[in-house]
C-alpha positions as CSV (number, residue, x, y, z in Angstrom):
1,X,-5.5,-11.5,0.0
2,X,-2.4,-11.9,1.9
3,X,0.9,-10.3,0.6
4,X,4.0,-12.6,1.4
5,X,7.4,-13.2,2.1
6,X,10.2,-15.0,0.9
7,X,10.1,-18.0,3.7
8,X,6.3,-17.7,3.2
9,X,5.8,-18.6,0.1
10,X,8.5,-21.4,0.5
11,X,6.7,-22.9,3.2
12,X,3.5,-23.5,1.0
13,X,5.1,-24.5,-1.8
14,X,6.4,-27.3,0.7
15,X,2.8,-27.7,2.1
16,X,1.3,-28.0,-1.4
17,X,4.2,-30.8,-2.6
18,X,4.4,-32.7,0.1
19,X,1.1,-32.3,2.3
20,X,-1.2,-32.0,-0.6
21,X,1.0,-34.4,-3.1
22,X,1.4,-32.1,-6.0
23,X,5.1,-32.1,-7.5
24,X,6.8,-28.6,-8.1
25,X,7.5,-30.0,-11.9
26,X,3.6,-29.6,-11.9
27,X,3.5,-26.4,-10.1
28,X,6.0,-25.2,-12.2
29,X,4.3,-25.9,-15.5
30,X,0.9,-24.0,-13.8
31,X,3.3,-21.0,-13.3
32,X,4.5,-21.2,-16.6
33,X,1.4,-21.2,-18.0
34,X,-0.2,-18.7,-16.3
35,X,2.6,-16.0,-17.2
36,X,2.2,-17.5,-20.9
37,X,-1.5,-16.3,-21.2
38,X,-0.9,-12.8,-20.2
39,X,2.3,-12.4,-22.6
40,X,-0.4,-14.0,-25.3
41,X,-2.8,-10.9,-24.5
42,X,-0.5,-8.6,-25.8
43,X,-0.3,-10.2,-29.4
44,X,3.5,-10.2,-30.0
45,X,4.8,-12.4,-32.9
46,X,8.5,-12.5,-31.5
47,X,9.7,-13.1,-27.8
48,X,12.4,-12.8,-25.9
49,X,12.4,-15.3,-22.2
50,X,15.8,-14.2,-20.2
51,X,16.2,-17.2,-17.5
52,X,18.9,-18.2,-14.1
53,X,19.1,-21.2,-12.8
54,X,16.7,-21.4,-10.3
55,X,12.8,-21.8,-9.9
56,X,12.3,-18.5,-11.6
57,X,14.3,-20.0,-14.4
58,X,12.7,-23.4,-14.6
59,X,9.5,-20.9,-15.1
60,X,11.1,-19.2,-18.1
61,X,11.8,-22.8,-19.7
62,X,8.1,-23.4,-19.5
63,X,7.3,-20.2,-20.8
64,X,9.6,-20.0,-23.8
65,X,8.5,-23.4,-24.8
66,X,4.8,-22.2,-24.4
67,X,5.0,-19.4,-26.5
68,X,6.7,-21.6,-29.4
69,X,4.2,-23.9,-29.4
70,X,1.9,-21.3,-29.6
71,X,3.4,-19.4,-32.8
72,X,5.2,-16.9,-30.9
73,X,9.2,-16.8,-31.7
74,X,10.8,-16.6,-28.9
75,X,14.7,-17.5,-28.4
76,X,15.3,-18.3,-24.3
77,X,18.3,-16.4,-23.1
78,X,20.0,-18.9,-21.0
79,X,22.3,-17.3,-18.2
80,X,22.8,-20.2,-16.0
81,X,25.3,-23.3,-16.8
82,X,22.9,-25.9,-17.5
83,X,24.9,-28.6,-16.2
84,X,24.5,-27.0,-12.9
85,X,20.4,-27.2,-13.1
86,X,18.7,-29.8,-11.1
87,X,15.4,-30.6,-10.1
88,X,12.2,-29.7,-11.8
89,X,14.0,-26.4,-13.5
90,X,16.1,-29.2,-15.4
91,X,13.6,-31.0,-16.0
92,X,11.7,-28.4,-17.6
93,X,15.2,-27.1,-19.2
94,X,15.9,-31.0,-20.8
95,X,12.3,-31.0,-22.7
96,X,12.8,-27.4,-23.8
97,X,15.9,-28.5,-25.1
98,X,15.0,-32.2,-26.7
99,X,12.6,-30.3,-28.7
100,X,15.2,-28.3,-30.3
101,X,13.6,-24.8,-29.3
102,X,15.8,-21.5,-30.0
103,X,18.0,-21.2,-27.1
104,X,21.5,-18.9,-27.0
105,X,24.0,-20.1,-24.2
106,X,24.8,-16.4,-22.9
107,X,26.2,-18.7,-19.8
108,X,28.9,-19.9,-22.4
109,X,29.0,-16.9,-24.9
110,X,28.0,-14.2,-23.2
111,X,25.4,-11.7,-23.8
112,X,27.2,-9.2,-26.2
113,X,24.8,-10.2,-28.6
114,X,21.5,-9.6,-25.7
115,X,20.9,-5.5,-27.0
116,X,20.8,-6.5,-30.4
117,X,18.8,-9.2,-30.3
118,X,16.2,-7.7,-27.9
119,X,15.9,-4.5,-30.3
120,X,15.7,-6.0,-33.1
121,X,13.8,-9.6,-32.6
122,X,11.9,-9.3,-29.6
123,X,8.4,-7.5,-29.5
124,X,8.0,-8.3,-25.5
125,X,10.4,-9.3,-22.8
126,X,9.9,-11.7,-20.0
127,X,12.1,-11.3,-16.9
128,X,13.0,-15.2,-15.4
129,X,16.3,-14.6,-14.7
130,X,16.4,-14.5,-10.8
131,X,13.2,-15.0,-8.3
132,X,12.3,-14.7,-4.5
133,X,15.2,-15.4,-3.1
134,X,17.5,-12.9,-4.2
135,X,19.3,-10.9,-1.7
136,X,22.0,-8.0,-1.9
137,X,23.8,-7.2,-5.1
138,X,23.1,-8.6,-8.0
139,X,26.1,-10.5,-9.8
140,X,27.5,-11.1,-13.1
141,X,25.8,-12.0,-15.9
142,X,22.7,-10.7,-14.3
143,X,23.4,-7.4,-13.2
144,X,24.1,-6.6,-17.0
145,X,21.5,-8.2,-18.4
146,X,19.1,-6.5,-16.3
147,X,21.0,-3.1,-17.5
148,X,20.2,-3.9,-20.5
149,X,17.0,-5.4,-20.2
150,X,15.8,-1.4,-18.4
151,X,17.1,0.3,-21.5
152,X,13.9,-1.0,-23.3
153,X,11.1,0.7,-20.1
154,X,8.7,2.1,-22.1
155,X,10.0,1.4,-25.1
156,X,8.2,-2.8,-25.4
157,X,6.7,-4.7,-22.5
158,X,8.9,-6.2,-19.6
159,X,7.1,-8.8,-18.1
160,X,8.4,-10.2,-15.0
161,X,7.9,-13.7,-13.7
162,X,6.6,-13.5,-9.6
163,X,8.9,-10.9,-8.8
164,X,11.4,-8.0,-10.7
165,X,15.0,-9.9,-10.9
166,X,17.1,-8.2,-8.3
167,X,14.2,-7.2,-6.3
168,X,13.7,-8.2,-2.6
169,X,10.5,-10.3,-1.9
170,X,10.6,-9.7,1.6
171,X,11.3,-5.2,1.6
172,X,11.5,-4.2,-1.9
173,X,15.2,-2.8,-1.4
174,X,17.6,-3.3,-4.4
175,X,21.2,-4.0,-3.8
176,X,22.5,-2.9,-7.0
177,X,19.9,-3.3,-10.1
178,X,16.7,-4.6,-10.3
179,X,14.1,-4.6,-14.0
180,X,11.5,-2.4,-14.5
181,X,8.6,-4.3,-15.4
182,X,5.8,-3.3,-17.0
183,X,3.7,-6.0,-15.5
184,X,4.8,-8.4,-13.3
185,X,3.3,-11.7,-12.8
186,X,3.5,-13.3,-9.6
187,X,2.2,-16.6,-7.5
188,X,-0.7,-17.0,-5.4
189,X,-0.5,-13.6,-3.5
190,X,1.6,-10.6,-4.4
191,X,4.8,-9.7,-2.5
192,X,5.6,-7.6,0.7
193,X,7.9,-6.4,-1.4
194,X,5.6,-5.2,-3.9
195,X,4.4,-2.4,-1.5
196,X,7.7,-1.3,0.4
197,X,11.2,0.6,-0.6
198,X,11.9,0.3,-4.5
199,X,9.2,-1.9,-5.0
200,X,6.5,0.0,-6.0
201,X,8.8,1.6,-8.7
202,X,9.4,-1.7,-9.7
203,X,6.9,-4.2,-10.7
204,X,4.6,-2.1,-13.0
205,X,1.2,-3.0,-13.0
206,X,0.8,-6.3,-10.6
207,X,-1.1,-9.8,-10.7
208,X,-1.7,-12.8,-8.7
209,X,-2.7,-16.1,-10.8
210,X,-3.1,-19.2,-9.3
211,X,-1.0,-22.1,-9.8
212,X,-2.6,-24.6,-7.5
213,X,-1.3,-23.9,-4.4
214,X,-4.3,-23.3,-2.4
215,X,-4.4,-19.7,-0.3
216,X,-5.8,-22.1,2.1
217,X,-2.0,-23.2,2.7
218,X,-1.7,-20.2,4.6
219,X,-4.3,-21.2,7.4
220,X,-3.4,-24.0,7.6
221,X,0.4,-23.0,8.2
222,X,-0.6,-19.7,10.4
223,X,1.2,-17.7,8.6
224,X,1.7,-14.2,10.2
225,X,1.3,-12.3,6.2
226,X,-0.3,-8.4,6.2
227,X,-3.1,-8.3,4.0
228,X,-3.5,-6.5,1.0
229,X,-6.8,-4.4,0.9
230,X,-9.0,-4.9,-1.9
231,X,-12.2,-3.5,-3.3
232,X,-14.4,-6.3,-1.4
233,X,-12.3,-5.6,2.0
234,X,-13.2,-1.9,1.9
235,X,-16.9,-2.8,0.7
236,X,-16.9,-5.0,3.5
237,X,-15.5,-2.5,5.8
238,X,-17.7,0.4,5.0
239,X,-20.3,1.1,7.9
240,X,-24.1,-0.2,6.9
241,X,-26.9,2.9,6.6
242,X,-30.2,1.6,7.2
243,X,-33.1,3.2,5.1
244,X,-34.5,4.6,7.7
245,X,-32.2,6.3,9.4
246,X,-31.8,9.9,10.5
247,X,-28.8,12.1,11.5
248,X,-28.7,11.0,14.8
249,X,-28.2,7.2,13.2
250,X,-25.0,8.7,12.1
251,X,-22.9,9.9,14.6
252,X,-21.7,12.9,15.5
253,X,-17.9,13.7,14.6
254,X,-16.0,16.6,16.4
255,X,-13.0,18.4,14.5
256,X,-10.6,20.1,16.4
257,X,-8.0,22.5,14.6
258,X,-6.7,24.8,12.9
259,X,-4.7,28.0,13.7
260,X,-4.1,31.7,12.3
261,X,-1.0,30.2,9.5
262,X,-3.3,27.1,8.7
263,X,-7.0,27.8,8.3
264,X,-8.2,25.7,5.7
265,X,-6.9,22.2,7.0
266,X,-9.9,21.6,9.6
267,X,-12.6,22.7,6.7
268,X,-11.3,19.5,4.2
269,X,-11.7,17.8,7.1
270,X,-15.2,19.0,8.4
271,X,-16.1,18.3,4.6
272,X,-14.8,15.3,3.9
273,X,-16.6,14.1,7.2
274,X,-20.0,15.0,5.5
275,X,-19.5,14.1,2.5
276,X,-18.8,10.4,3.7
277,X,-21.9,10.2,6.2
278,X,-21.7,11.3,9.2
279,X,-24.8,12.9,10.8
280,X,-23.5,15.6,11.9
281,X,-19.8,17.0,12.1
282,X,-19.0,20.4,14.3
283,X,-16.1,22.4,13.4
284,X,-14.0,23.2,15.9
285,X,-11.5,26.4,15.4
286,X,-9.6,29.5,17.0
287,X,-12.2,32.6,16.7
288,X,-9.9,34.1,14.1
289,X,-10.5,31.2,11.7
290,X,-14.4,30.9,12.2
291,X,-15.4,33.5,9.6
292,X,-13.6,31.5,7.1
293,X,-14.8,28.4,7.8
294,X,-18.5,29.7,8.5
295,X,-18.1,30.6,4.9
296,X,-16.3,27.6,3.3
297,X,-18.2,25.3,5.5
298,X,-21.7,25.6,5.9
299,X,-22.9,22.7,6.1
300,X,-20.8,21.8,9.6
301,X,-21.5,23.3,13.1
302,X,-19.4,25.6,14.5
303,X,-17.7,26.7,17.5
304,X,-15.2,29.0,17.8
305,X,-12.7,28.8,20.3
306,X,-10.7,30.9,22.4
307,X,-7.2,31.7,21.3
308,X,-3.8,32.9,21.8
309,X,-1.6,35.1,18.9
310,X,-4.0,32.8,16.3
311,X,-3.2,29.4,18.1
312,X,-5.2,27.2,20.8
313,X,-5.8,29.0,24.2
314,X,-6.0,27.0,27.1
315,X,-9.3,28.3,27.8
316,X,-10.1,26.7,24.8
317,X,-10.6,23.1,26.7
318,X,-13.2,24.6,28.9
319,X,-15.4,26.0,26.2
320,X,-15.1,22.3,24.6
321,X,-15.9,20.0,27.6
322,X,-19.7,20.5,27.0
323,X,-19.5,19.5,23.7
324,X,-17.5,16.5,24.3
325,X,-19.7,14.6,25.8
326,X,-22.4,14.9,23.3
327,X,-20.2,13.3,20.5
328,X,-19.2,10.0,19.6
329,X,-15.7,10.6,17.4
330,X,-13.2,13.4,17.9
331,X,-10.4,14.4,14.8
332,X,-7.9,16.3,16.1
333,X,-5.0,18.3,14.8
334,X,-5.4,19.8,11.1
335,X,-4.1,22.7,11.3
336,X,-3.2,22.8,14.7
337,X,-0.1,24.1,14.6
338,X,2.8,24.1,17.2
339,X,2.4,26.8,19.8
340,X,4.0,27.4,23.1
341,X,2.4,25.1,25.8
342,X,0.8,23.1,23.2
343,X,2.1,19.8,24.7
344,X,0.0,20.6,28.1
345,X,-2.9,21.8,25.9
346,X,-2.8,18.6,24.1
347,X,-2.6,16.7,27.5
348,X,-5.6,18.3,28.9
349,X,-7.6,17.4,26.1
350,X,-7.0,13.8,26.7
351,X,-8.0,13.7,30.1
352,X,-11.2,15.7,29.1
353,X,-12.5,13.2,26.3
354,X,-14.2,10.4,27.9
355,X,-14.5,6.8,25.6
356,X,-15.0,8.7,22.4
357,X,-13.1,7.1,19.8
358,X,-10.3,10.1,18.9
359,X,-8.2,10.5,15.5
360,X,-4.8,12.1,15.4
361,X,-3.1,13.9,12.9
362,X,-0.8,16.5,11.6
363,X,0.8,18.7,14.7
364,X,-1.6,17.3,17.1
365,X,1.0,14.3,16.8
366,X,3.8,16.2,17.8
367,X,2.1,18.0,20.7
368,X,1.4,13.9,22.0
369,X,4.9,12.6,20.9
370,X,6.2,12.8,24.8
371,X,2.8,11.4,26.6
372,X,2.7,8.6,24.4
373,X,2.3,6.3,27.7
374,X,-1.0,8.1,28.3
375,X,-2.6,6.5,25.5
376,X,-2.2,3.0,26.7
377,X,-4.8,4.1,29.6
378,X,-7.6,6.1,27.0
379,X,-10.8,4.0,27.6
380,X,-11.9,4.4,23.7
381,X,-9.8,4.2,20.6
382,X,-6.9,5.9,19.5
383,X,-6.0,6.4,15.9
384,X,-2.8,7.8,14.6
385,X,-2.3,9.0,10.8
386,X,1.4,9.8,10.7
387,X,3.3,10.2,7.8
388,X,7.3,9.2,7.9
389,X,8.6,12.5,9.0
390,X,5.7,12.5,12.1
391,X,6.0,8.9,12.6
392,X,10.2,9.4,13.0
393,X,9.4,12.1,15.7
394,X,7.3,9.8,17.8
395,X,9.8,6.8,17.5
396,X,12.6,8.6,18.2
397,X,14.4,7.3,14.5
398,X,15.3,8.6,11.1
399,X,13.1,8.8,8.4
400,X,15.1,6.5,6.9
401,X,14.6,3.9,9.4
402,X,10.7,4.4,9.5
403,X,11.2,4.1,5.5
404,X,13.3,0.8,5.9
405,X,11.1,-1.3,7.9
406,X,7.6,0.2,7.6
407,X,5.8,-2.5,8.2
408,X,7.4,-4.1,11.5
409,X,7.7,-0.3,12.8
410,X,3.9,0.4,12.5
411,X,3.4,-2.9,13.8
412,X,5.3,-2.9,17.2
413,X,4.1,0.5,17.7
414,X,0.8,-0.2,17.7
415,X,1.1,-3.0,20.2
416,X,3.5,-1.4,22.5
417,X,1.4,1.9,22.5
418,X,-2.0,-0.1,22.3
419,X,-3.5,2.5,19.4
420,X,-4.2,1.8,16.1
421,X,-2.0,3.2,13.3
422,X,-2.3,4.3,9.8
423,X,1.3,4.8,8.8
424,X,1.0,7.4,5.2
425,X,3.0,6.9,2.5
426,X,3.3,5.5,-1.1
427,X,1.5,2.3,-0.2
428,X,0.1,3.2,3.8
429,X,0.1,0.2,6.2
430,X,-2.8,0.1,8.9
431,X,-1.8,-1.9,12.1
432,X,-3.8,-2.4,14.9
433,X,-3.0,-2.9,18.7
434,X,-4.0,-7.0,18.2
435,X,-0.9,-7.1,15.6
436,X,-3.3,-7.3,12.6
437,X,-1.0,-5.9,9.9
438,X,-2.6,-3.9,6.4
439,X,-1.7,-2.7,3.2
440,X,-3.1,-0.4,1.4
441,X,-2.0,-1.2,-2.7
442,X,-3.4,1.9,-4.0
443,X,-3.1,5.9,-3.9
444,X,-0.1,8.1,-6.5
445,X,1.1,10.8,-6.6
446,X,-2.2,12.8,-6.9
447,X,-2.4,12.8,-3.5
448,X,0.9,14.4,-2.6
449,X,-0.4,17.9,-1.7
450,X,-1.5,19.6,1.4
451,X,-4.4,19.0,2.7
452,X,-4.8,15.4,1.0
453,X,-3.8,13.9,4.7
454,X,-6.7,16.3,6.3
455,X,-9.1,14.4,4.0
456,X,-8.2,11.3,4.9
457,X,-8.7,12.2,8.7
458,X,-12.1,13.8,7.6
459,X,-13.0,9.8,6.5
460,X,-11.7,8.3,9.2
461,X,-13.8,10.3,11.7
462,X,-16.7,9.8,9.8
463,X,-16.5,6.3,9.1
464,X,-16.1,6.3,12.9
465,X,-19.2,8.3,14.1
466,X,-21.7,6.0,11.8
467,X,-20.5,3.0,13.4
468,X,-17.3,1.0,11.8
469,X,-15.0,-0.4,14.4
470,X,-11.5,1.2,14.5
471,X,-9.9,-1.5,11.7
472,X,-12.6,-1.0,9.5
473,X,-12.5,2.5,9.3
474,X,-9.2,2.7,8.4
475,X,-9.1,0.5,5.8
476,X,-12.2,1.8,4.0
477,X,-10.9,5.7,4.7
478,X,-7.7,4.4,3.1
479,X,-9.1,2.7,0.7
480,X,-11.5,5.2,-0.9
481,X,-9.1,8.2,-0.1
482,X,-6.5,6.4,-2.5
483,X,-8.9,5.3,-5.0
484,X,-10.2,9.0,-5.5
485,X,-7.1,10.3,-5.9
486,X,-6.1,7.5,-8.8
487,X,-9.6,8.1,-10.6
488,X,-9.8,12.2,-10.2
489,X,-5.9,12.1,-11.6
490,X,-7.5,10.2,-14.9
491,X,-9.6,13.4,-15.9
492,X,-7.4,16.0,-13.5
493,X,-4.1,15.1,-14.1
494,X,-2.0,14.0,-11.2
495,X,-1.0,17.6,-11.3
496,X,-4.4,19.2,-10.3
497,X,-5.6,16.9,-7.8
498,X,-6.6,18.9,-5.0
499,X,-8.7,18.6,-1.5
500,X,-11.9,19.3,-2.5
501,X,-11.7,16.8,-6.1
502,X,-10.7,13.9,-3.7
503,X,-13.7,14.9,-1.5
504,X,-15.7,15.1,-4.7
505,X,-13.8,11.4,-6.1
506,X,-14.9,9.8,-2.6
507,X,-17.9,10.1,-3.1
508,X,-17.4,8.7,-6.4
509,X,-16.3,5.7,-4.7
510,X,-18.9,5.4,-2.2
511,X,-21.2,4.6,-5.1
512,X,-18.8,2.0,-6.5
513,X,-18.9,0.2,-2.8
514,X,-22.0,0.1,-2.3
């Protein structure tokens, strides 16, 4: 599944008219439709269908008229001029009308009335009023409407036709308003701006219903659209045990962190390692830290390291380089720390690895953010896993910059830099160094707490050492890190989530994918 754009989107509507010879009237009555059945599945006996001028409009004619015929009252707010219509929205708007359906002009009278009427004879809402192509502030009358439309959240369902009025299709940034659905609705593949900005906050819960244009369009049109991960992706992505293998069938991960201030970061990542696969997984840390983890981690090896006022020594890399060539996946960082000479430590160990692929995360990031060059010559694959604040120090820009174009950042990093990324965040985006582009729809708020990121680097590097190319392992990682959080928040609370239950919900999710 692809998520698009604005321009997208128009471009296979335009294949599917003209190429495949199916008129948008027709397309628009499939769209209607299809939003008509999932307002019927909530049962309401009154309706309320708010609709613009435009496509998204012409949708809300269809649906109003649906629901009538269907013994649903429903009264169609109409915001837009209707001399001004044209096209298939009039058309649909002309046999709304010639059947003498409720309709209130709020183009001509206004929408004093809208708060009244919505309280008192609407059960649902459907949002038609503006579609794809909105951009910047909203204007008058839909700005209000949609203020008044939000003071029912929560209170009765706000559907939304393809996309939240006043929402971008192409970012997710609002100019002034946008709705909060409740569900929103939309057209043959969700929208980038589903996943970016305000969007998430925005569109509810989210489906994709056909309305005959075929996803095929997009082939056929090479169309540069991210895709959005789903269940069969990370199934898919998920490296393949045989029966009969043994420990040595599944790799050997190496974890290399932690410090005196942050001892517990490299353990949920040695566990979450095991816990996912790998064969075997040795634990990596100062000698201060080894009793801990000897304790909290026995099912890892261990080897303690030589260290400096509870930080990385440089004497450190020496008692690694045996090791390192006896693994096939290196993680790299939690807990790490920042300690002086840390960038030249960091540097070292990149000469010393050999074509292991290597995951980097947490301070390990900031000890590489000036020797980014170097990666472009490492002979094996290099994975990033910053979140906005770590992915601002290694571009150089604001977190507000990373946050306003997150998927075109992670993107031209990854190519310029030649590694592959996994940019964190509400929705995270995977990109790779061949410009293949990911989103990840899932993951909340469960996750937001230390040590949640160390997991994720914990799957990674297992998913790694058993065999998954570099893509792959990120987007099953992603996947199943984000799921467990979601499922362990249903019985936990998104409050209580901690390391060790995601570790607990991966493998949870394991057994769902395979």
């Amino acid at each position: 599944m692809f998520a698009a754009g604005q321009e997208d989107m128009r471009r296979m509507d335009e294949y599917t008219m003209h190429q495949l010879g199916l008129p948008g009237v027709v397309l628009m009555e499939n769209a209607g439709a299809r939003v008509t059945e999932e307002v019927l599945a909530l049962k309401p006996r009154r309706a309320a269908v708010l609709a613009g001028g435009g496509n998204n409009g012409g949708d809300g004619f269809v649906i109003a008229r649906r629901l009538n015929d269907a013994g649903v009252q429903s009264t169609l707010w109409l915001l837009t001029d209707p001399s001004r219509l044209k096209g298939d929205a009039k058309v649909h708007l002309d046999a709304y009308l010639r059947r003498g359906l409720p309709v209130y002009p709020a183009w001509q009278q206004g929408i004093g009335q809208l708060r009244e009427s919505l309280q008192q004879h609407a059960d649902v809402l459907v949002d038609a009023m503006l579609g794809t192509g909105v951009r910047g502030a909203v204007r008058e009358p839909f700005a209000e409407a949609i203020g008044i439309v939000n003071e029912f959240c929560g209170v009765k369902p706000i559907i939304a036709v393809d996309i939240p009025s006043g929402l971008s299709s192409d970012d997710g940034s609002i100019g002034n308003t946008a709705v909060k659905a409740d569900k929103t609705v939309t057209f043959v593949f969700p929208k980038k701006g589903f996943f970016l900005r305000e969007g998430p906050m925005h569109i509810g819960e989210w489906k994709a219903v056909d309305i005959s244009v075929p996803p095929s369009a997009a082939e056929a049109l090479q169309l540069n659209m991210p895709r959005v991960i789903t269940e069969a992706d990370a199934a898919e992505a998920l490296p393949k045990r045989p029966v009969a293998g043994h420990k040595g069938t599944f790799g050997h991960a190496l974890v290399i962190g932690g410090s005196r201030p942050y001892a517990g970061a490299p353990m949920f990542t040695a566990k979450a390692a095991l816990h996912s696969g790998a064969g075997l997984v040795t634990l990596a840390v100062p000698e201060s830290v080894y009793p801990m983890a000897a304790a909290q981690a026995p099912e890892a090896l261990m080897l303690p390291l030589a260290e400096h006022d509870g930080y990385m020594a440089e004497a450190a890399l020496e008692q690694l380089r045996p090791l390192l060539a006896k693994v096939n996946t290196v993680a790299v960082g939690p807990g790490i720390g920042r300690f002086p000479g840390g960038e030249a430590w960091m540097k070292a160990l990149m000469t010393a690895l050999q074509q292991q692929h290597v995951v980097i995360d947490a301070d390990a990031l900031y000890l590489l953010r000036g020797q980014l060059d170097q990666l472009r010559e490492y002979a094996g694959a290099v994975i990033l896993t910053p979140h906005p604040g770590e992915m601002a120090s290694l571009t150089g820009l604001a977190v507000r910059d990373i946050e306003a174009d997150r998927l075109g950042i992670a993107q031209a990093f990854a190519q310029q830099h030649r590694v592959y990324l996994l940019l964190k965040g509400h929705r995270p985006i995977i990109a790779s160094p061949s410009g293949g582009l990911f989103i990840n729809p899932h993951g909340n708020d469960a996750l937001g707490k230390g040590g949640s990121g160390d997991v994720l680097t914990g799957l990674i590097a297992s998913f790694l050492a058993q065999g998954a190319g570099p893509e792959a392992a990120m987007i099953a990682a992603s996947f199943v890190h984000a799921r467990a959080g979601e499922e362990r928040a249903l019985t936990l609370s998104r409050y209580g989530v901690t390391p060790l239950d995601l570790i607990s919900g991966v493998k949870e999710q394991l057994i769902r994918l395979t």
